[in-house]
C-alpha positions as CSV (number, residue, x, y, z in Angstrom):
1,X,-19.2,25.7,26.4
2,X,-18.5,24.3,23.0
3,X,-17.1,26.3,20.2
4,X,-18.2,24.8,16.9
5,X,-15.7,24.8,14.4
6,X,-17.7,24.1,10.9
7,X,-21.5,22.8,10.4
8,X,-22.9,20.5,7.5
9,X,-24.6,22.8,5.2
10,X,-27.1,19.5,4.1
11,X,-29.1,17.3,6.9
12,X,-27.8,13.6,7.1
13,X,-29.3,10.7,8.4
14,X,-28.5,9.9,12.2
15,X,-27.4,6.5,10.5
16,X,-25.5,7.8,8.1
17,X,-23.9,10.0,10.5
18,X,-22.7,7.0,12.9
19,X,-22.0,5.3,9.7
20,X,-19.3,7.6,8.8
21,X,-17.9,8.8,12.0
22,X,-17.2,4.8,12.7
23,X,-15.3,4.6,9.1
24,X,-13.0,7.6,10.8
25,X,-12.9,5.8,14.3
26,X,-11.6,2.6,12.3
27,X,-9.6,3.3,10.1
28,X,-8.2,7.3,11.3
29,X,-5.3,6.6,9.2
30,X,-7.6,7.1,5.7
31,X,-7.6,10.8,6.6
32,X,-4.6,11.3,9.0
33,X,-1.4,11.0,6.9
34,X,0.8,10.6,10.1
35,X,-1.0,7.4,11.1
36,X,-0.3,4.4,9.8
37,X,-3.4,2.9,11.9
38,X,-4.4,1.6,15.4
39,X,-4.0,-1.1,17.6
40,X,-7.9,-1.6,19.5
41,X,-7.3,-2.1,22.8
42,X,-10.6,-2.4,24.2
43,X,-14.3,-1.1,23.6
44,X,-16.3,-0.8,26.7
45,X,-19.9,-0.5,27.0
46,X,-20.5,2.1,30.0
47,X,-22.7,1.3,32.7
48,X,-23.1,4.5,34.8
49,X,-24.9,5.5,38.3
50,X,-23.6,8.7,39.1
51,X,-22.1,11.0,36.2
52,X,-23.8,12.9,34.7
53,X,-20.9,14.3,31.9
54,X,-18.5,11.7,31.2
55,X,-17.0,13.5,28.5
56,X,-15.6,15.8,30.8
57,X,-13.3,13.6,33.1
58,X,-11.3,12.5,30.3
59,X,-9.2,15.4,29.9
60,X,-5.4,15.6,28.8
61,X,-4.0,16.0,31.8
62,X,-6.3,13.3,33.4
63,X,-4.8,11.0,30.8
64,X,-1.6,11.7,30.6
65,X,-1.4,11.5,34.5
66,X,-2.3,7.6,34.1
67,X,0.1,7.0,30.7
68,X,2.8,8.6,32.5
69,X,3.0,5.7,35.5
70,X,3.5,3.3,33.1
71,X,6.6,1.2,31.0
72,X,5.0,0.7,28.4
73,X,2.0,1.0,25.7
74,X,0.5,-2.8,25.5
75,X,-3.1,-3.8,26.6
76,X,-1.9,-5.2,29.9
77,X,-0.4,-2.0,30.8
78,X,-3.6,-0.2,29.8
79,X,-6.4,-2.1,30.9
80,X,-7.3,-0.5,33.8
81,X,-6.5,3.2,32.7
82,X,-10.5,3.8,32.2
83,X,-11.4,2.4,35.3
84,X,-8.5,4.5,37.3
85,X,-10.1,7.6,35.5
86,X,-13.8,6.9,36.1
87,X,-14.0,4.9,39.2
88,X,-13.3,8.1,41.8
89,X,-16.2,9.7,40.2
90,X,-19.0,6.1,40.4
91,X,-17.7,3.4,42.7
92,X,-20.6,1.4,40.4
93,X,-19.4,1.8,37.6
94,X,-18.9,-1.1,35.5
95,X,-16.9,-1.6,32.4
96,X,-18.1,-4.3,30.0
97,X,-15.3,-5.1,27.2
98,X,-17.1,-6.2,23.8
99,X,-17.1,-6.5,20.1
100,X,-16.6,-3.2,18.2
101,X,-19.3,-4.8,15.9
102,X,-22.2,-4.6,19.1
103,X,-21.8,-0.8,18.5
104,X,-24.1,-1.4,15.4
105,X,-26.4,-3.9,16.9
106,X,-27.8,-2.0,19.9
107,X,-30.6,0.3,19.2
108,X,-30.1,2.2,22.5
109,X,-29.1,5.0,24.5
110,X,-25.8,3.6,25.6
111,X,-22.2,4.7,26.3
112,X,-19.2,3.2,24.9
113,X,-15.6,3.7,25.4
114,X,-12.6,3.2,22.8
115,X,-9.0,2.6,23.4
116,X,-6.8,2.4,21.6
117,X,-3.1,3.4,20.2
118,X,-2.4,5.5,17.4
119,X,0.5,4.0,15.5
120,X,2.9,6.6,13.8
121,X,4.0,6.4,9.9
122,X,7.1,7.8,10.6
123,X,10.0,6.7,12.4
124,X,10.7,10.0,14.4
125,X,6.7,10.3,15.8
126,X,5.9,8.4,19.1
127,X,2.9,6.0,19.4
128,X,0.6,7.5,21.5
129,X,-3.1,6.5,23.8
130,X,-6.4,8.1,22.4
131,X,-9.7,7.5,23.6
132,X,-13.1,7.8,22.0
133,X,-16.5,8.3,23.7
134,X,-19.5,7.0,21.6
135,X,-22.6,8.3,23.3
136,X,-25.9,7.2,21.4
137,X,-28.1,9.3,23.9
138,X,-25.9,12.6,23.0
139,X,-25.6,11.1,19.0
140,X,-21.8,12.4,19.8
141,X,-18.3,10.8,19.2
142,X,-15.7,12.5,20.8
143,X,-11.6,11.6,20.5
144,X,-8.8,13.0,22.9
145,X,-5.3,11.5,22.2
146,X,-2.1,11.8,24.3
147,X,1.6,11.6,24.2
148,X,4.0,13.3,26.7
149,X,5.4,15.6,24.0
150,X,2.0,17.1,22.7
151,X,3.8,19.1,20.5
152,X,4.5,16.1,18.3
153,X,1.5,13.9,18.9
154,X,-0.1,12.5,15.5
155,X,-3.5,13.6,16.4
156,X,-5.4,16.8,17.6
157,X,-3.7,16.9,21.0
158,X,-7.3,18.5,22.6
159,X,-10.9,16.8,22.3
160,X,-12.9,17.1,19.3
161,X,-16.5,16.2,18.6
162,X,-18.9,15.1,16.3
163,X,-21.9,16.0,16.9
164,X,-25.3,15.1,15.2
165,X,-27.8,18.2,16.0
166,X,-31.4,17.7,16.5
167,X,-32.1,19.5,13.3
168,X,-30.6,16.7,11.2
169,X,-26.9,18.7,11.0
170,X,-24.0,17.7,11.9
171,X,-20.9,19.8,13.0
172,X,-17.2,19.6,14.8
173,X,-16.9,21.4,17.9
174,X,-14.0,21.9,20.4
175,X,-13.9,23.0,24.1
176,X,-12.3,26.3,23.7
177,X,-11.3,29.5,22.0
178,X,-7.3,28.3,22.2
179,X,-7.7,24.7,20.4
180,X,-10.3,26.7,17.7
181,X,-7.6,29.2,16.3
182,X,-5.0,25.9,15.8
183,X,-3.2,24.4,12.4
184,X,-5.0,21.2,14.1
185,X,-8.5,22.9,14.1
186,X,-7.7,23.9,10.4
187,X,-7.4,20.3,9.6
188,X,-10.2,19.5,11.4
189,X,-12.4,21.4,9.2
190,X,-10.6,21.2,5.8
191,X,-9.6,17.6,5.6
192,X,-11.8,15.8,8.2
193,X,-15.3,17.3,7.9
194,X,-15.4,17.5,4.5
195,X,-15.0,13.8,4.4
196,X,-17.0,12.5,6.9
197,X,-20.1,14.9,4.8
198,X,-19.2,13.2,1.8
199,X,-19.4,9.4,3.5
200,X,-22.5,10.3,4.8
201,X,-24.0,11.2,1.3
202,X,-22.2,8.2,-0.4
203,X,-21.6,5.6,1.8
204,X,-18.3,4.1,2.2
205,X,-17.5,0.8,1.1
206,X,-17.6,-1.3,4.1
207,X,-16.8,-4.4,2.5
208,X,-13.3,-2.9,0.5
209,X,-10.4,-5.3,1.5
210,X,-8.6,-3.5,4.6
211,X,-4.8,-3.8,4.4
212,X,-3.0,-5.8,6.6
213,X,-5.5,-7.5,8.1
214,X,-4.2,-10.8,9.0
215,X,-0.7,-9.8,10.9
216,X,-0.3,-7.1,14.0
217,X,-0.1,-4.2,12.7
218,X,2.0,-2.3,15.3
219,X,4.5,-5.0,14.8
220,X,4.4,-4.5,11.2
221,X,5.2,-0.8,11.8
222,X,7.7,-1.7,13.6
223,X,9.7,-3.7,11.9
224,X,9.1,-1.6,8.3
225,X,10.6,1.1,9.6
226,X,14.0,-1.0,11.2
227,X,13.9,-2.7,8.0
228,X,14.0,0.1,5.8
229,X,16.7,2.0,7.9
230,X,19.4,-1.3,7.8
231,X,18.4,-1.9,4.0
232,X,16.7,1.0,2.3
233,X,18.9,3.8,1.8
234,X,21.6,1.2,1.5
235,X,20.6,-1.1,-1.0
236,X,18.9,2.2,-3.3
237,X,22.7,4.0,-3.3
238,X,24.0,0.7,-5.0
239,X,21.4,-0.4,-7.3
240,X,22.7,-1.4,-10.4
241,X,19.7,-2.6,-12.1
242,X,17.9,-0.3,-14.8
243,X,14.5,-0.6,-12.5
244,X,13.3,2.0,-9.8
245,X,15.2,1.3,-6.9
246,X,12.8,3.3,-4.9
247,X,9.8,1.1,-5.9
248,X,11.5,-1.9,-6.1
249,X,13.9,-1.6,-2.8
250,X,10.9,-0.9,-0.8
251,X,8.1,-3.1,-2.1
252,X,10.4,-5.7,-1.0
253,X,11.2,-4.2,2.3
254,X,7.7,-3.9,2.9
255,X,7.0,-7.4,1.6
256,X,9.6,-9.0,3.9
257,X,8.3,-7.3,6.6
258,X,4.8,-8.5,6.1
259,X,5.9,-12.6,5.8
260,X,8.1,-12.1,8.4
261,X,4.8,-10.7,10.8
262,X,3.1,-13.4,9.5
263,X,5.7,-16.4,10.1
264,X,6.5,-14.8,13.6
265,X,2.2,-15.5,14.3
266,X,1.7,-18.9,12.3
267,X,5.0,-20.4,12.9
268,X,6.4,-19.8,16.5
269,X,8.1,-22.4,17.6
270,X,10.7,-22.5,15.0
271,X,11.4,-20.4,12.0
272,X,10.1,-21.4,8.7
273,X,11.8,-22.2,5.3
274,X,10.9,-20.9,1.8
275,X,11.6,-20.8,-1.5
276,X,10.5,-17.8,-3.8
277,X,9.7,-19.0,-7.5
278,X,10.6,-16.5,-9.9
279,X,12.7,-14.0,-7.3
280,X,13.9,-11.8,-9.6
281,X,16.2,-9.5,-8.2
282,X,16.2,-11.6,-5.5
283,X,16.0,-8.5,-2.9
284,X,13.4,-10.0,-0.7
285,X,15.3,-13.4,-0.2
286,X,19.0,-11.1,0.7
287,X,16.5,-9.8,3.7
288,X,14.7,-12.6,4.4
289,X,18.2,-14.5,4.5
290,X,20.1,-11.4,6.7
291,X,16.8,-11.7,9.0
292,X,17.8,-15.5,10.0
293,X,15.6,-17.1,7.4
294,X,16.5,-20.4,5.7
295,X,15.5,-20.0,1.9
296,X,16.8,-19.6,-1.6
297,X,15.2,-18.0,-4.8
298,X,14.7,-19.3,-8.2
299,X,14.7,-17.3,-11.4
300,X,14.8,-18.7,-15.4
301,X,18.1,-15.6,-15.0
302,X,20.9,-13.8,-13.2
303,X,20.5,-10.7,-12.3
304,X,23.5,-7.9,-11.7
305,X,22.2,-6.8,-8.5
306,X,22.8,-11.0,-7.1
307,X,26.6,-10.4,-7.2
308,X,26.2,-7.8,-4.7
309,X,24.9,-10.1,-2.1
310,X,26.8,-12.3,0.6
311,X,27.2,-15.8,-0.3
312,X,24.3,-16.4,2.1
313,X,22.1,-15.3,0.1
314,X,21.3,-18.5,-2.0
315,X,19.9,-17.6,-5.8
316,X,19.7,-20.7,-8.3
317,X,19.5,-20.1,-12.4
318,X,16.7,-22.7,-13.0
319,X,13.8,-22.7,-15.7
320,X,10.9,-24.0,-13.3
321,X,8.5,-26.4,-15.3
322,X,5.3,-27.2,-13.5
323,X,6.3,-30.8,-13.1
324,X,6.9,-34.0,-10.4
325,X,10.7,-32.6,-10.6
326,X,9.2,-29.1,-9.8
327,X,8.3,-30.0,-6.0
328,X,9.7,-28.3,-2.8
329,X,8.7,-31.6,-0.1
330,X,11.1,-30.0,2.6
331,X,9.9,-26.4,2.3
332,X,7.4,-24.9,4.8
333,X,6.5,-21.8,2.6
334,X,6.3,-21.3,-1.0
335,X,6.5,-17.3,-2.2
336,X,5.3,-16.3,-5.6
337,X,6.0,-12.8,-5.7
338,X,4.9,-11.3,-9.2
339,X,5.9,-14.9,-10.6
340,X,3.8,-14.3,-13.6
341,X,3.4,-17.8,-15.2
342,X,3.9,-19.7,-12.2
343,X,1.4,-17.8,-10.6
344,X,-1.5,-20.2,-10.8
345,X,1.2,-23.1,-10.5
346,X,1.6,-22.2,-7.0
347,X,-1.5,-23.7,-5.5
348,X,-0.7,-26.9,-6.5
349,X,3.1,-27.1,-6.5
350,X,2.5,-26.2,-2.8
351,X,-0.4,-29.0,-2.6
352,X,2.1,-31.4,-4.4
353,X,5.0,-31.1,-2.1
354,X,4.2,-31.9,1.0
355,X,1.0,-31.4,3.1
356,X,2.9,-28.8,5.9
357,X,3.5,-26.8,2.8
358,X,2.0,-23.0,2.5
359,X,2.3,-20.5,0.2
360,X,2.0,-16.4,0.0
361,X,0.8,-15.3,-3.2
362,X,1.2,-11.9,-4.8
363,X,-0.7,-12.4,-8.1
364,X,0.4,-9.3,-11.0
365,X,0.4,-10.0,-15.0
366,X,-2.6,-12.5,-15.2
367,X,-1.4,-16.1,-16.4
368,X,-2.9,-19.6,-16.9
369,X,-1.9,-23.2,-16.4
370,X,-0.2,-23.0,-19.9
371,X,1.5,-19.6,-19.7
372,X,-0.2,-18.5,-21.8
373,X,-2.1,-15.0,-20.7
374,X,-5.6,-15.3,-18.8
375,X,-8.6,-14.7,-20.6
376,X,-11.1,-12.9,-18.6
377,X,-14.4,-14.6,-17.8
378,X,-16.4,-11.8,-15.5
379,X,-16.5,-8.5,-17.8
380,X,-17.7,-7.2,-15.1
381,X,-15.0,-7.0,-13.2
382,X,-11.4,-5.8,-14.1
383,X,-8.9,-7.9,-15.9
384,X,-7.0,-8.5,-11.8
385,X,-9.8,-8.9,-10.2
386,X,-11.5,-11.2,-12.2
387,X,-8.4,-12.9,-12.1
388,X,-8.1,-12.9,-8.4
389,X,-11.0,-14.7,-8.4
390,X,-9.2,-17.2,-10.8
391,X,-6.7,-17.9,-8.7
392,X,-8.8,-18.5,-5.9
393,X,-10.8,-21.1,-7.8
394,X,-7.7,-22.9,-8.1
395,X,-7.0,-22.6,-3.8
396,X,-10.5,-24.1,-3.2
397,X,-9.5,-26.8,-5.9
398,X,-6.8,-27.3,-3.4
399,X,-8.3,-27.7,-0.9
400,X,-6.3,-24.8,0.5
401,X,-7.8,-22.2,4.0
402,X,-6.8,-19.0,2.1
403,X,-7.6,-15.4,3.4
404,X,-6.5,-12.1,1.3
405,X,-4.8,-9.5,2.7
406,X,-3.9,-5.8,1.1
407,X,-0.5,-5.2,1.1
408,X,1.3,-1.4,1.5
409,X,3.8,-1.4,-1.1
410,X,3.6,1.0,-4.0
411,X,1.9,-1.0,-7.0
412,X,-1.9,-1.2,-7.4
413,X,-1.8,-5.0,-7.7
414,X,-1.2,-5.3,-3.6
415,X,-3.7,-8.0,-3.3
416,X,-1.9,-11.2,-1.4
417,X,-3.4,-14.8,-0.8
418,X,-1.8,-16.4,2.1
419,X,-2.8,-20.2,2.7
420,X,-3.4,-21.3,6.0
421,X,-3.0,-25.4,5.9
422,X,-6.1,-27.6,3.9
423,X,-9.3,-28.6,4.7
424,X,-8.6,-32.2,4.6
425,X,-6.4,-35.0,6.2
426,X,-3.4,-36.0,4.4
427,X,-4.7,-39.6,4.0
428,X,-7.5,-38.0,1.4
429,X,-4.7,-36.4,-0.3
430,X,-5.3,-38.6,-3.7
431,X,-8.6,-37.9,-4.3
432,X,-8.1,-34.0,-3.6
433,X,-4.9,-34.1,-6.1
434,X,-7.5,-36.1,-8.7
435,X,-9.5,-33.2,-8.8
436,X,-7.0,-31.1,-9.0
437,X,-5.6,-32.5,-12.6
438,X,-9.0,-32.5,-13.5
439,X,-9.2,-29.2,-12.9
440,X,-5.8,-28.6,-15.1
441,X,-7.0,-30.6,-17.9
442,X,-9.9,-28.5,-18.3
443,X,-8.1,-25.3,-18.3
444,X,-5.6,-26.3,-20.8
445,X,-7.7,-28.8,-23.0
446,X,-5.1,-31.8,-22.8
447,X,-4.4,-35.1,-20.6
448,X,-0.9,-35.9,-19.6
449,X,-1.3,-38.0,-17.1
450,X,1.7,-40.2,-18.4
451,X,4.5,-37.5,-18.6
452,X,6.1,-36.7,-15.5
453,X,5.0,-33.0,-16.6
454,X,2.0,-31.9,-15.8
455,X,1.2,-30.0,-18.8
456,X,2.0,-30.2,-22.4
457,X,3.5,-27.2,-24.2
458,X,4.1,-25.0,-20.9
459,X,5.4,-21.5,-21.5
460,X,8.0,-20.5,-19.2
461,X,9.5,-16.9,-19.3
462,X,12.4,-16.6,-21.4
463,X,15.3,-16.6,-20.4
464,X,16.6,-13.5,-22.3
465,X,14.7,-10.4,-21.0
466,X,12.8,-8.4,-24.1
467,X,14.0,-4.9,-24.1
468,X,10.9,-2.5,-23.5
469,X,11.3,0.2,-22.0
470,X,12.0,2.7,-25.3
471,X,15.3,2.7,-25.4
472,X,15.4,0.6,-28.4
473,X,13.2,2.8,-30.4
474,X,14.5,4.1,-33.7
475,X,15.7,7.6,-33.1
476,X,14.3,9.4,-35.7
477,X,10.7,8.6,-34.1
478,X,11.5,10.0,-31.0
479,X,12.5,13.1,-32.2
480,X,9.7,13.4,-33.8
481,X,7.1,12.4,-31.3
482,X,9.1,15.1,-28.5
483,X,9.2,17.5,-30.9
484,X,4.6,16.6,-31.1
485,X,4.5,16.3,-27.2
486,X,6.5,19.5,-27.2
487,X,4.2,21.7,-29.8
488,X,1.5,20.9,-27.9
489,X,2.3,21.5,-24.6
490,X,4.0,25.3,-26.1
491,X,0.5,26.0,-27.6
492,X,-0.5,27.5,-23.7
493,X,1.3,30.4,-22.7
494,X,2.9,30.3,-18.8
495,X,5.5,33.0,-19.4
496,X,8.7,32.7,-17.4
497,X,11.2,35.5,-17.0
498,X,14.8,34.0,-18.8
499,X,18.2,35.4,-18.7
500,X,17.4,36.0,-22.4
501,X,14.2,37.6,-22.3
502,X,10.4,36.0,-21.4
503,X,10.4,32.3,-22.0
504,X,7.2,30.1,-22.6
505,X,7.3,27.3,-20.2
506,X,3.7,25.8,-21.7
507,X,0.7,23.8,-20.0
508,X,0.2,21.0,-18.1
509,X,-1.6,18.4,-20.2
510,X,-3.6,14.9,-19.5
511,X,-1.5,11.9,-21.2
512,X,-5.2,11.4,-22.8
513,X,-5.1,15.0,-24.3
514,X,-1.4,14.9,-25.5
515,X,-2.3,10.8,-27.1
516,X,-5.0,12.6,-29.2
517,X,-2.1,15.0,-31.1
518,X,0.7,12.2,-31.4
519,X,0.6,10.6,-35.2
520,X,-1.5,7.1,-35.1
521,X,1.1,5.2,-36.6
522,X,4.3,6.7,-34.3
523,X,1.6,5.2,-31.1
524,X,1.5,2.2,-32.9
525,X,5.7,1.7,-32.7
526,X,5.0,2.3,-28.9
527,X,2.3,0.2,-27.9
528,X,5.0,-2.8,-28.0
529,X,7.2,-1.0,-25.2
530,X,6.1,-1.0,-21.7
531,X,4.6,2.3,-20.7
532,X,4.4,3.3,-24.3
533,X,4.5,7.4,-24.2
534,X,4.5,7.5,-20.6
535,X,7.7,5.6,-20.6
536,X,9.5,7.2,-23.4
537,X,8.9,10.7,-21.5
538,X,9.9,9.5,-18.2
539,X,13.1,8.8,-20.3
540,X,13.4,11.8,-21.1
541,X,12.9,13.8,-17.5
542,X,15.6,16.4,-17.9
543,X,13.1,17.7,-20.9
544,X,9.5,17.0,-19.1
545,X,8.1,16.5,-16.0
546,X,5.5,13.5,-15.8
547,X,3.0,13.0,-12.6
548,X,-0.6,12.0,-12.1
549,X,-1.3,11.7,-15.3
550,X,-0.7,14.7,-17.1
551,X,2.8,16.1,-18.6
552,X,5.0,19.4,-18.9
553,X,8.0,20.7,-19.6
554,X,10.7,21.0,-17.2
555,X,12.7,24.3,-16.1
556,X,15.8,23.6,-17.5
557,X,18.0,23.0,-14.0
558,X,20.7,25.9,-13.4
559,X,24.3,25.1,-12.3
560,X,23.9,25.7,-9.0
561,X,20.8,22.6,-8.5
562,X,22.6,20.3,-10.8
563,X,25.9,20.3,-12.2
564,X,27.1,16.4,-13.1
565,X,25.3,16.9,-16.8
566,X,27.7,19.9,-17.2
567,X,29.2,18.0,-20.1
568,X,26.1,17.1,-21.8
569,X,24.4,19.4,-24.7
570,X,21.4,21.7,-23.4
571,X,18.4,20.1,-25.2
572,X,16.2,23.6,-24.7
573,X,19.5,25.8,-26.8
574,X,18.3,23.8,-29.7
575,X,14.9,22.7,-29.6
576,X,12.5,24.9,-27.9
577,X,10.9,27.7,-29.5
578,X,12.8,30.5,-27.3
579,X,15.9,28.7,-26.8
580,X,17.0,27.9,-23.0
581,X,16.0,30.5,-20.4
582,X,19.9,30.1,-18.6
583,X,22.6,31.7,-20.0
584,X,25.9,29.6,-20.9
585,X,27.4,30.3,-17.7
586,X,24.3,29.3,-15.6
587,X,22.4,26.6,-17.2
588,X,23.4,22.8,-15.7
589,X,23.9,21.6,-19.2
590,X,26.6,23.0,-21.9
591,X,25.7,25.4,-24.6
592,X,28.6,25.3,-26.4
593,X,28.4,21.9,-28.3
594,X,25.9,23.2,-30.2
């Protein structure tokens, strides 16, 4: 008996249905917040004599009776837990492993069988063994995942189907009452469904770039989350730098991770070297370094945070200028990690160097040969993108094997190009480096072929960091655009009970709706900061509270949440409308300086 949970209220397409329920079978993780994705074990087309319901033998405790004999979760120790489940049942039974992708090519009545493991986002969660049925004669997928404490398994630790009704519908169903009146059942229907619906309707973009496609991605996991534990919380506690530490702590964590997966499959007999152009900080060369790495970083400036490393870590204070000077012969891998105007340099420094050398490529502002900033070409495409496409013009140039990869680190400009060696033999390397200039000399209009510098005029990042982040802004014009933000956000009434009496605590407002009421010429003093408004009332937090786009104003904090600001004024005393809802004695900042 099945117990359906929800049905679709529209008909779908029995394409579209397979279409969508395949998107969740690959990629789970899109939906399911405590995955970080899967390692595919094996997909089996099903060739069966004698059962009838296969469905039915793989229950939890069936499973769970195999996992629990062995070690370890690896395809060796799994591949023959199907077979041990099935084979009692059909001695002819007969398991043929192939491509996910003949799923989509067979126009039949088949059975296949997923397995896979479920790989946890967070440290505490265990991996765990889940198995999906694919039956095209049924037009049914169902999943079952295990893991000896159920209580804590990642997934909906009972079966749950799709299932694509003759009457066009499609609806989730589970096996009993019990799993039906769960939190898991709830997700089921609230999160899942809805989702797999709307794919059906509008179908998912199959050819979006998945993210980390080119490394094991249960290594990855891994060694993100040892990484994060021996340098994380560590490294955020003693951040002296102005920047998010959060952000900036583990986008390098993750970063590091992610070469390191990568050296550990393209380099394995011994481990590479690098040099990262433009480090920065020069976070991701400390772990790279700790993590037995030979390497050094370059920037055109010290930053505070370098005194805090070991001597180990090796940082150099060098202006690099694309140049025969500028080349790295006994280096296996060149990183450019947000290196702005060396970005499109990096191609064919690496080319120039030697012919062992690759390079990793994390592409953010958009620069050209000159350093000067890229002009867009495709309109149709978005400034990165189009400049994503720019920079790969220059690999093939190169004569570079590239492949992209998506990155999960928290910026929207995760798109990496890793080069994989050339596509021709180093005794062609003249003619390849030929093009190459003539590829340069295009771009930038000019022929040094003389100089020992490969392009005339070259703008390198200076060497003095511009202040922009508001901090600099004369103080009179941020007083007056708070007290604008400030008006406008009071004009809604959300009423809050004060110490004082009722106190208006205001709306929550789009940055594009608060924009509209700022003066045109206070917006024009911030468009030269970076963030602009956004940035100027991050700066200001203990007044608003910035997220997704929109802004209000922030409960003043009491003494008992916060008390280190004790000695600083209370900005809502003064400045708001109905004073500060805390009394002296309460709020977290002082009262009486006013």
């Amino acid at each position: 008996m099945k117990i359906p949970l929800i049905t679709s209220g529209c008909t779908v397409p029995l394409d579209k249905f397979w279409l969508s329920t395949l998107v969740y079978h690959d990629r789970p993780n899109l939906l399911n917040k405590k995955i970080s994705g899967i390692t595919q074990l094996y997909f089996y087309e099903v060739d069966l004599s004698n059962i009838n319901n296969i469905t039915q033998l793989f229950t939890y405790s069936a499973i769970i009776y195999e996992v629990r004999k062995l070690s370890e979760l690896t395809r060796d120790t799994l591949r023959n837990l199907i077979l041990d489940i099935l084979q009692p049942h059909d001695k002819n039974l007969k398991l043929k492993d192939v491509d996910r992708t003949c799923f989509n090519s067979v126009n039949n009545k088949k059975i296949f069988i997923s397995l896979r493991i479920l790989i946890p986002r967070n440290a505490s969660s265990k991996k765990c063994v889940e198995i999906a049925i694919l039956n095209k004669k049924a037009h049914k997928i169902t999943f079952i995942a295990v893991e000896e404490e159920k209580n804590n398994l990642i997934a909906p630790p009972f079966p749950y189907h799709f299932e694509w009704i003759t009457s066009g519908h499609v609806r989730i169903t589970v096996d009993n009452f019990e799993d039906a009146d769960t939190p898991n059942a709830e997700w089921l229907v609230g999160k899942v469904f809805p989702k797999i619906i709307n794919w059906t309707l509008n179908e998912p973009d199959q050819k979006s770039q998945l993210s980390l496609s080119l490394i094991p991605l249960e290594r990855y996991c891994e060694l993100y989350q040892k990484l994060k534990a021996k340098y994380g919380k560590a490294m955020t506690e003693i951040w002296p730098e102005n920047t998010d530490p959060l952000k900036f702590v583990y986008e390098d964590v993750a970063i590091a991770s992610y070469l390191i997966c990568l050296w550990e499959t393209t380099n394995t007999i011994q481990k590479p070297t690098f040099v990262d152009l433009g480090c920065g900080n020069g976070l991701l060369v400390y772990i790279l370094s700790q993590e037995g790495y030979c390497g050094y970083g370059i920037d055109v400036r010290k930053r505070k945070v370098w005194d805090i490393y070991p001597s180990t870590t090796k940082l150099l204070v060098k202006t690099i200028i694309p140049s025969a000077a500028s080349l790295f012969p006994d280096i296996d891998w060149i990183i450019g990690n947000h290196s702005d105007e060396l970005t499109p340099w990096i191609p064919v420094i690496s080319m120039r160097s030697s012919h062992k050398t690759n390079f990793f490529l994390l592409p953010c502002c958009s620069f050209d040969f000159s350093g000067a900033k890229y002009a867009r070409v495709n309109t149709s495409k978005s400034q990165y993108l189009d400049y994503l496409d720019y920079v790969q013009d220059i690999c093939r140039t190169c004569e570079f094997t590239t492949r992209m990869d998506k990155l999960r680190i928290p910026s929207t400009k995760n798109i990496c190009i890793v080069s994989f060696g050339r596509t021709y033999e180093e005794d062609e390397f003249e003619v390849i480096n030929e093009r190459a200039t003539r590829f340069i000399e295009n771009r930038t209009g000019t022929t040094n072929r003389i100089n020992e510098v490969w392009v005339q005029d070259f703008k390198p990042r200076e060497k003095v960091e511009k202040v922009q982040n508001c901090t600099q802004l004369n103080r009179d014009l941020i007083r007056r655009i708070l007290k604008q933000v400030v008006t406008k956000l009071l004009e809604s009434k959300v009423v809050l009970s004060g110490d004082d009496g009722s106190w208006n605590r205001g709306g929550e407002i789009s940055f594009n709706e608060i924009i509209s009421s700022i003066d045109k010429n206070d917006l024009k003093q911030l468009k030269s900061n970076c963030g602009g408004l956004q940035t100027l009332l991050r700066n200001h937090r203990y007044i608003f509270e910035v997220a997704n786009g929109s802004v209000k104003i922030r409960v003043p904090k009491k003494l008992t949440e916060l008390a280190k600001y004790k000695d600083k004024p209370c900005w809502f005393l003064k400045n708001h409308p109905d004073g500060c809802p805390n009394s002296s004695e309460q709020c977290a900042y002082n009262h009486e300086q006013h």
